[in-house]
Structure formats: C-alpha cells, structure tokens
C-alpha positions as CSV (number, residue, x, y, z in Angstrom):
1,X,-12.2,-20.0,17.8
2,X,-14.9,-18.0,18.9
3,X,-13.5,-14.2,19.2
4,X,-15.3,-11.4,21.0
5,X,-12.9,-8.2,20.7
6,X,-14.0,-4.7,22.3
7,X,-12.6,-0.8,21.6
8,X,-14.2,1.8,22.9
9,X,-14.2,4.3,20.2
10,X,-16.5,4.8,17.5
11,X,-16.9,2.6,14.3
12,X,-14.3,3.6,12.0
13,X,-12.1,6.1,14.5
14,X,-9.0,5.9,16.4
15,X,-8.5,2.3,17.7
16,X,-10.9,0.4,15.8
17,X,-8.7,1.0,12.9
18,X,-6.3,-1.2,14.7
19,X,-8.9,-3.8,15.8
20,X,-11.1,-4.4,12.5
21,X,-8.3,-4.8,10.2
22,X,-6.8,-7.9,12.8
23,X,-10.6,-9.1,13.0
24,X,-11.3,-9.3,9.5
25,X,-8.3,-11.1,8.8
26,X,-9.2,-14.1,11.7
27,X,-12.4,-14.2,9.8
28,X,-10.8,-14.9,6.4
29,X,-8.7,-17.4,8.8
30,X,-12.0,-19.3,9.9
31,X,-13.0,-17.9,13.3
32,X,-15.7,-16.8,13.9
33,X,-15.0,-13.0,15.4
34,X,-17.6,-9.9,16.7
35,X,-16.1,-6.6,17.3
36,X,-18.0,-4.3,20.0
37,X,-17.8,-0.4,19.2
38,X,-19.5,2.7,19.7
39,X,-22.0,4.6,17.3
40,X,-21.2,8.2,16.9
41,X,-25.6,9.3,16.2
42,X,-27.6,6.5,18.4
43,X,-28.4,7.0,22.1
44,X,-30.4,4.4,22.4
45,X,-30.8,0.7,21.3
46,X,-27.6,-0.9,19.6
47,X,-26.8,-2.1,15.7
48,X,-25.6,-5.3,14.3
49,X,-24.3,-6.2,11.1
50,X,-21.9,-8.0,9.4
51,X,-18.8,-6.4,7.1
52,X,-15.9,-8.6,5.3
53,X,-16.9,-11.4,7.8
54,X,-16.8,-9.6,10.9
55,X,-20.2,-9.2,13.2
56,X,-20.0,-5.6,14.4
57,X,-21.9,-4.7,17.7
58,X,-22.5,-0.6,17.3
59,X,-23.4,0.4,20.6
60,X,-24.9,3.9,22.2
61,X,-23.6,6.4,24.6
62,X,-25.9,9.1,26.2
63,X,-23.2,10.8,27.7
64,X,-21.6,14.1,25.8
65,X,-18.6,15.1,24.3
66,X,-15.2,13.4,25.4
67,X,-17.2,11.5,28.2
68,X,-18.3,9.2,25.3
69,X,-14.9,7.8,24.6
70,X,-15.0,4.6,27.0
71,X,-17.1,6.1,30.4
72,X,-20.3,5.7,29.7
73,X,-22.2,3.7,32.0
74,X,-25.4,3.2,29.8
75,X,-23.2,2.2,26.9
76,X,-21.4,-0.6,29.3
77,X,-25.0,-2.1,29.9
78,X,-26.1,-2.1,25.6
79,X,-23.0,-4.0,25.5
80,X,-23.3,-6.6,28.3
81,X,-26.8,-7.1,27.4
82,X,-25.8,-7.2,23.5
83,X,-23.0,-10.4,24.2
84,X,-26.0,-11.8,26.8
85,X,-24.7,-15.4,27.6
86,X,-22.7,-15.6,24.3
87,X,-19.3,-17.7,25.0
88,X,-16.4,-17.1,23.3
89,X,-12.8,-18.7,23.5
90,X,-11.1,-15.3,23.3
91,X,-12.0,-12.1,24.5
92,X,-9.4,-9.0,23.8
93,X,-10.0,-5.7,25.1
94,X,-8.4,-2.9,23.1
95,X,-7.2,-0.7,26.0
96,X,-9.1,-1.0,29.4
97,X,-11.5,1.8,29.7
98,X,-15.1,0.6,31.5
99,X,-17.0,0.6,28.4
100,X,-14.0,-1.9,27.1
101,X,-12.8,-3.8,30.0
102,X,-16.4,-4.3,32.3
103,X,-17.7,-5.9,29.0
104,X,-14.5,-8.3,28.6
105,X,-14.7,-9.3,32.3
106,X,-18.0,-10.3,32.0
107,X,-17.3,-12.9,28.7
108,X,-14.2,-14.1,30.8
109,X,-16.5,-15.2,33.4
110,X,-18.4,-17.0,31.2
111,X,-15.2,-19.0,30.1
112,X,-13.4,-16.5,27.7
113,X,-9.6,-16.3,28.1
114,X,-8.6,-12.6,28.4
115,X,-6.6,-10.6,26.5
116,X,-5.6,-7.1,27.0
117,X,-4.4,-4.4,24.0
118,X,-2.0,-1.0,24.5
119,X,-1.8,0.8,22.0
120,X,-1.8,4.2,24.1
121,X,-0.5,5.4,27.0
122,X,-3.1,7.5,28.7
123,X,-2.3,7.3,32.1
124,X,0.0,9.3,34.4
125,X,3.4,10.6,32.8
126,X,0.8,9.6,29.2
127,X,-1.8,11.4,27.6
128,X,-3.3,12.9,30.2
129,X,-0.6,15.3,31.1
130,X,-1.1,16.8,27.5
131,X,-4.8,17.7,28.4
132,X,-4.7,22.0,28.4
133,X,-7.1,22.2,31.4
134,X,-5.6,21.7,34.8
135,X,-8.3,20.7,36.8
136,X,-9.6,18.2,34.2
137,X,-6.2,16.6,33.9
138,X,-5.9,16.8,37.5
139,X,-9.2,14.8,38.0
140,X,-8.4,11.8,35.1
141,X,-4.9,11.1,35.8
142,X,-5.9,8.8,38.7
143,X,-8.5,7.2,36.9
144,X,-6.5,6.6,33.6
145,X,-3.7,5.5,35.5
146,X,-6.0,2.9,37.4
147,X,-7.8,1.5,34.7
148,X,-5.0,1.3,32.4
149,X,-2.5,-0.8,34.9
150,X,-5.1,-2.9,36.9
151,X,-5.9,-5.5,34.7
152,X,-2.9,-6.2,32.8
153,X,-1.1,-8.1,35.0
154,X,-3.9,-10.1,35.8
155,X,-5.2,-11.0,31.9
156,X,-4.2,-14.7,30.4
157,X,-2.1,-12.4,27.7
158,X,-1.4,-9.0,26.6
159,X,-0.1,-7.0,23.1
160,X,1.6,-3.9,23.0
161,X,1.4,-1.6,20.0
162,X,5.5,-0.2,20.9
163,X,8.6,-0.9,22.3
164,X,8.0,1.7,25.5
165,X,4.3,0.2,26.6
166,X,5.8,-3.2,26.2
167,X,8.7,-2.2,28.7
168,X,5.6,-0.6,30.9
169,X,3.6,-3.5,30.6
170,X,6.5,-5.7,32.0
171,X,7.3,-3.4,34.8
172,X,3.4,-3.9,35.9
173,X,4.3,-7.6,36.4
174,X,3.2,-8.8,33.2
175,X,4.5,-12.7,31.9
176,X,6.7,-11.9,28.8
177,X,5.6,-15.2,27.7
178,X,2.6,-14.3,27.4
179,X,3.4,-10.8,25.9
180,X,3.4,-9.9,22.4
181,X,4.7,-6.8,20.6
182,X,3.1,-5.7,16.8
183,X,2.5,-2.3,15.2
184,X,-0.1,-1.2,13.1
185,X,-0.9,-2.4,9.4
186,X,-1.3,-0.4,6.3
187,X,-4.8,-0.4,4.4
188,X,-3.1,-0.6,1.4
189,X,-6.2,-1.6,-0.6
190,X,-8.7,1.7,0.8
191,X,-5.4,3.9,0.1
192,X,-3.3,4.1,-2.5
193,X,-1.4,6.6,-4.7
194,X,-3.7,8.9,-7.5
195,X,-2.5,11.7,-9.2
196,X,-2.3,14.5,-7.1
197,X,-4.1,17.2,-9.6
198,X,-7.2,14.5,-9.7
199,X,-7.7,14.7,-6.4
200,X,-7.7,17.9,-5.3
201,X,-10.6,18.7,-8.4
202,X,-12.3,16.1,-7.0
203,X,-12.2,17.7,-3.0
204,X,-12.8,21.4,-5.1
205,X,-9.3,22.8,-3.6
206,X,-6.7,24.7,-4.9
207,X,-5.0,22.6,-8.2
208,X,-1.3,24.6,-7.5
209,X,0.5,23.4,-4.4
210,X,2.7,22.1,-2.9
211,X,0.4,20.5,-0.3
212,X,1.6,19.4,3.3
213,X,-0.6,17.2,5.0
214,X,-1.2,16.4,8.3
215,X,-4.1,13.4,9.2
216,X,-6.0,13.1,12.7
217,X,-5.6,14.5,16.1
218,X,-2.5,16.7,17.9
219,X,-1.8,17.1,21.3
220,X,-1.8,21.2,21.4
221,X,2.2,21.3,22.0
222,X,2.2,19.5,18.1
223,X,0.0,21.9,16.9
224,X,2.0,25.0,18.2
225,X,4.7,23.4,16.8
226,X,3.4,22.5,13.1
227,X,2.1,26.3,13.1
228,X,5.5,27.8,13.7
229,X,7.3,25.3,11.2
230,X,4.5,26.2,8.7
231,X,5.6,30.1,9.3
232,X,9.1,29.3,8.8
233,X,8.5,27.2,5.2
234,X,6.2,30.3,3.9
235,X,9.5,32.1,3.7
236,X,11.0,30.2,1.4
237,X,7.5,28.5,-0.1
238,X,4.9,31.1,0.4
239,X,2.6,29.0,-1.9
240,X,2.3,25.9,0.2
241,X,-1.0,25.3,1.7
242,X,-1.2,22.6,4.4
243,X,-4.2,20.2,4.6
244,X,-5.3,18.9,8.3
245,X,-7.4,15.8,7.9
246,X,-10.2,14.9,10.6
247,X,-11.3,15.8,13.5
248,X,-9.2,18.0,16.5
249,X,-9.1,19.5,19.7
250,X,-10.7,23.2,19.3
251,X,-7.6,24.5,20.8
252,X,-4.9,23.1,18.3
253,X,-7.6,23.8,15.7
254,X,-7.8,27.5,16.1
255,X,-4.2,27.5,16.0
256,X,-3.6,26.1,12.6
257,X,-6.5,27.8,11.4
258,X,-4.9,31.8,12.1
259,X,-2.6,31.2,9.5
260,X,-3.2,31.2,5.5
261,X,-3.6,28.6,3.1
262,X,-4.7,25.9,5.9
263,X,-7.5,23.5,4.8
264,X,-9.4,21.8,7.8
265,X,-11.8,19.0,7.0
266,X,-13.2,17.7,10.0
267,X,-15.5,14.7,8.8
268,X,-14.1,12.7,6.6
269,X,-15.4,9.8,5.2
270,X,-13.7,6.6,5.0
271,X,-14.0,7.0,0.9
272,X,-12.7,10.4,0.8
273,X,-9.9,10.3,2.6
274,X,-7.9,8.6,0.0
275,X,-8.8,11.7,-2.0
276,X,-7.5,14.0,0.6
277,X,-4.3,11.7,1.3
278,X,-3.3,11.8,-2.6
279,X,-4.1,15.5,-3.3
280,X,-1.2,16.3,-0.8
281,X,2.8,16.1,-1.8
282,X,4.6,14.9,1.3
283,X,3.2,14.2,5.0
284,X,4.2,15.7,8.7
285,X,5.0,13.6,11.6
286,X,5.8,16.3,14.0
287,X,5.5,13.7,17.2
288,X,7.4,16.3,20.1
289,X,9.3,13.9,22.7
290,X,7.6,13.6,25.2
291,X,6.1,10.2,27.0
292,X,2.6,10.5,25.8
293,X,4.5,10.2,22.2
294,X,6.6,7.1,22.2
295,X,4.3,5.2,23.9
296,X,2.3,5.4,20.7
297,X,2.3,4.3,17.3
298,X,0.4,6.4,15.2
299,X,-1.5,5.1,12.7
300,X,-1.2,8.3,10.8
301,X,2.2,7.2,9.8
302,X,0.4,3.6,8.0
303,X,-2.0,6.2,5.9
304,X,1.2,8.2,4.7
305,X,2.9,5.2,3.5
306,X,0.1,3.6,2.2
307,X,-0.9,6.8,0.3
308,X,2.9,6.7,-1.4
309,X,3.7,10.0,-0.6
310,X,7.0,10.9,1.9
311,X,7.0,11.4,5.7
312,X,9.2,13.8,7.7
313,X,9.2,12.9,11.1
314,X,10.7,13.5,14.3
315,X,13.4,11.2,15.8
316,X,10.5,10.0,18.4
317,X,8.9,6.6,19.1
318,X,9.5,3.2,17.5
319,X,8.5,4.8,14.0
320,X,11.9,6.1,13.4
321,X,13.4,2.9,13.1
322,X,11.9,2.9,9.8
323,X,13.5,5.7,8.6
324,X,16.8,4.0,8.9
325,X,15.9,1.0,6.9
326,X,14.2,2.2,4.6
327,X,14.4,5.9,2.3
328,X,10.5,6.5,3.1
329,X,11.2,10.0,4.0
330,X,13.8,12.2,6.7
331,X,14.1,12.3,10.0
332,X,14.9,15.6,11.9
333,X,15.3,16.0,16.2
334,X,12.4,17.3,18.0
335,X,13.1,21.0,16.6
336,X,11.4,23.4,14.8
337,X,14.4,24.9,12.7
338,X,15.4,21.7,11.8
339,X,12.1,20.1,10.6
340,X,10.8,23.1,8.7
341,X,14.5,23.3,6.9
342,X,14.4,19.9,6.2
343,X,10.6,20.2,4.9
344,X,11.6,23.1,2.4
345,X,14.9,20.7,1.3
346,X,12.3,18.3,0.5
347,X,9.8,21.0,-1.3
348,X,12.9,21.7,-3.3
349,X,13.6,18.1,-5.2
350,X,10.1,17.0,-6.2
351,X,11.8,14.0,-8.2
352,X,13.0,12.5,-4.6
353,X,10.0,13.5,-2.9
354,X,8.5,11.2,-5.4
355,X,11.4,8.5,-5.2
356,X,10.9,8.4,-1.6
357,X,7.1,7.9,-1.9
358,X,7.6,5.0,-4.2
359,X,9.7,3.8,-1.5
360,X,7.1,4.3,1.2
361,X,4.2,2.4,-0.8
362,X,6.9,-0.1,-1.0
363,X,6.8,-0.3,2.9
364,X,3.4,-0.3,3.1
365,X,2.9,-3.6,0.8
366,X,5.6,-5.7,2.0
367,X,6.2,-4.6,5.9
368,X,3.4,-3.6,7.3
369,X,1.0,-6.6,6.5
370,X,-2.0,-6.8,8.6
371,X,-2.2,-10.6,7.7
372,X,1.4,-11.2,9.2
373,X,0.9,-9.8,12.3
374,X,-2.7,-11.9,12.8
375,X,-0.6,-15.2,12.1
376,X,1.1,-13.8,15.8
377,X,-1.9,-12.8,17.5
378,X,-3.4,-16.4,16.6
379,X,-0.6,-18.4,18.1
380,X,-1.0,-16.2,21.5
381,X,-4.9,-17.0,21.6
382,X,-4.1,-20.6,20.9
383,X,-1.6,-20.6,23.7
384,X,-4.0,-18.7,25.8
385,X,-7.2,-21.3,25.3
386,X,-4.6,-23.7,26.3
387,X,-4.1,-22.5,29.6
C-alpha cells in the first residue's frame, strides 16, 4: 500500500515519536509510507528525505510560539502543495488539528481511505482546561473541542492510543469495527541501560546521586506537585538531585528550578538522551487525576522502561495496569505524602531499584513491540481499502 501519514508536531517531538516508529516498520513490511511533519528552524520552502525507509516531508510554519503546533495556515498550503496529486491507499491523520486534518482531507479526495489517530485529549474536559491563562483557554476550548470530534465519526477508521479516548471516540458515533486500540512502543534499540557513573561524565554532572528523573512536558498542577514531593524526599535524601529532560512550559519550569540540585536541559538531542535517561536511578510518573491525564498515554513511561531503570507512578491512566503485571516499579494514589514516601522506600533498597529496572527493560523488549502493534494497524488499512 501506498501510506501518507500526517502529525503536526515537529520532526522528532511529541507525536511523531508515535507515528515514525509505526511508519518505519510498514516500510520494512513493503509499503511504501511518507510521513508529513513540521521543521522546528525553516519558514519557508519544505525538506524531503528519506530515513530507515520512510520519505519524511519537513514542512514550515511562519507563525510563533504555540501557534506552530498544528494552526498555521501557511504550513497547511507547503503541505498540500508538497503531496500535489500524489495518491495514496491510506491516509492517517495523527490527531485532527488543520495543519494535520486539511492535508488528509485533501489525499482522501483524491481516493485515500481515512484514518484518524487519538492519542490526546485536548479538547473540552482535556488539555485545554490545564492551560494557566484564562482567557487563552477560554478562546481554544471551542476550537479543540471542534476539531478534535468532527471528523472522527466520519473517517473510514480510527485508533486510540487508551482505554478513555477509545470510550470517547465511541460516544462520538464511531464504528467499533472499525476502531482499534494500541499504546505506544518502546525504542529499545536508541535507549538502553549504561552505567549510570558513565553517563553523567559524559553530560559533565554531578558523579554522586541518587538521580530522579523526569522526561518531557508537565501540565503546571504536575510540576507543583513533583516540586513539593521533591521537598519532602530532601528530608530524608538531601543529596538527590532531580534531572528534567526537554523542553517545558516556563511556568512549571520556574517552579522546579527554585529548588536545589535540579538539572533542566531543554534541547536534547535524540543521541543524548539515552545519556541523560541512564545517568538517572529511578524515574517519576507523577500523572495527577484528572481527564486531561487518562486520556493519555505518555510516551515518557516507554523511555523509562526502555532505559531499565524503575518508574513510580500514580494510580492514573491505562499505564497502571502494568504495574500490576509486572514488578517495573510502585504505584502510589494521586498524593503527595504517599509518592514522595514511596520514592525515599525506593531510594532506600538500591538492589530492588535495580531488580525492578531489569524487570522494566524486560517490558520494554517483549511487550511493548512496535512491530506487533503495526501487524494491527495493517489489517485495519487492509480492511479500510476494502471498503
């Protein structure tokens, strides 16, 4: 098959970790896949190439700051014009945003079957209500909300990234048999366990830990909570130092950053961050409950096990069924007393820390296999062209 698939983040962030992994392995499955993004430098003009068998489309936004993730009108028209009168069998949209979901309309009217991706819910009761600013959440929650639900229902055939978004997606109206549910993969070839010492000479930090780490964005309740969970381990640990990986919102920045001890990288390279991921000695997954977090799956939680190192976690979203399979880390409710005391347990018994982590890599290699959930996602665009 001919497979066009869309996000509408930039190359190597967010989302397209989700959709270049399932791309490259349809290419090593015989199709013949592009994969549309966004380039985070160029405002004018796209790129093309071709990596592990996939041809990428890098596209350019002229609009600033957050106005660059999926609302950019110029970067819709570099990416119509860039697909021209291409035709694929498949087109899947990786959430429905206009830089995502004008593109994939147009391909389905030259004969592509549609299919539709959730792997966040960023509409009303979502995302958006997280957003600090009151007017600005205010203005986008009818705009997420209407772009996220319109064109489900109406697509050929959807997948769902969690249990909660595929319950939402069938309250919308959408055909069950055409509905498919599959988590993220684990990268367990760019990430892997190294010795903890190593890496933290290579990065130039600290040798003596321990180190916490935390990878990618929080919503600012998260960070608020991390920072007073961090407070409470100091008393009993005043040595850790906690590690935040990648880029974040100023605000839950700045909160992190008042305390001691607290490395921030911001830009991260795809070939560090396995450095960064192994200098640390167990991993936070401080999700708070709220709607915005279990209809998620955070891809976060693929890097920790793939890295080998423990995860402590809150009881929230589809991630903590794994916890009860599987000794990959603890689970504690959505409280602060409770995580930070289970955090310094942990601290406490390095030789299950490491027992745990073993266990997690474990996971990683035998669970969550990008290649097994492709062999689903192939049968649903087969059945799809066959409509």
């Amino acid at each position: 098959m001919k497979i066009l698939m869309a996000v509408h983040n930039i190359s190597g962030q967010g989302t397209y970790r989700r959709a270049f992994p399932l791309a490259r392995e349809l290419a090593r499955r015989g199709h013949q896949v592009t994969l549309i993004a966004s380039n985070k430098d160029r405002r004018l003009g796209v790129l093309s190439h071709v990596e592990s068998g996939v041809r990428l489309i890098e596209s350019p936004d002229l609009l600033p700051g957050s106005f660059r993730y999926g609302w950019d009108p110029f970067n819709i028209i570099h990416r119509i014009a860039a697909i021209g009168n291409e035709r694929f069998d498949i087109v899947h949209a990786f959430d429905c945003r206009p830089t995502v979901i004008y593109p994939a309309l147009f391909a389905r009217k030259h004969g592509a079957r549609l299919v539709i991706d959730w792997a966040d819910w960023f509409g009303k009761g979502g995302a958006v209500e997280e957003r600090p600013n009151f007017l600005l959440r205010t203005l986008l929650r009818p705009i997420e909300t209407t772009f996220e639900e319109h064109f489900r229902p109406g697509a050929d055939a959807n997948t769902v990234i969690c249990s909660t978004l595929y319950q939402k997606a069938l309250q919308l109206g959408v055909d069950p048999t055409r509905l498919i549910q599959f988590p993220n993969g684990c990268d367990t070839k760019s990430i892997h366990p190294e010795d903890r010492v190593e890496a933290r000479r290579r990065l130039k930090l600290p040798l003596q830990g321990p180190y916490i780490g935390y990878v990618g964005s929080a919503f600012l309740g998260g960070a608020v909570f991390m920072a007073e969970v961090l407070k409470s381990v100091r008393l009993q640990f005043p040595e850790v130092r906690f590690l935040w990986i990648g880029a974040r919102p100023k605000a839950s920045r700045r909160i992190l950053n008042e305390l001691p001890d607290v490395y921030t990288p911001e830009r991260v390279s795809e070939e560090r961050l396995n450095d960064y991921l192994a200098a640390c000695d167990l991993f936070w997954l401080p999700l708070r409950d709220t709607p915005a977090n279990r209809g998620r799956w955070p891809l976060k939680f693929n890097d920790y096990l793939s890295a080998g190192r423990p995860v402590i976690s809150t009881k929230v979203g589809d991630v903590k069924d794994f916890f009860n399979q599987k000794a990959i880390g603890w689970l504690t409710p959505d409280d602060a007393e409770q995580f930070a005391s289970q955090t310094i347990t942990a601290l406490s018994d390095p030789i299950e820390c490491n027992r745990r982590g073993n266990e997690a890599r474990g996971v990683a290699e035998t669970v969550f296999l990008w290649s097994k959930f492709c062999v689903e996602l192939e049968i649903l665009y087969k059945q799809a062209v066959m409509l």
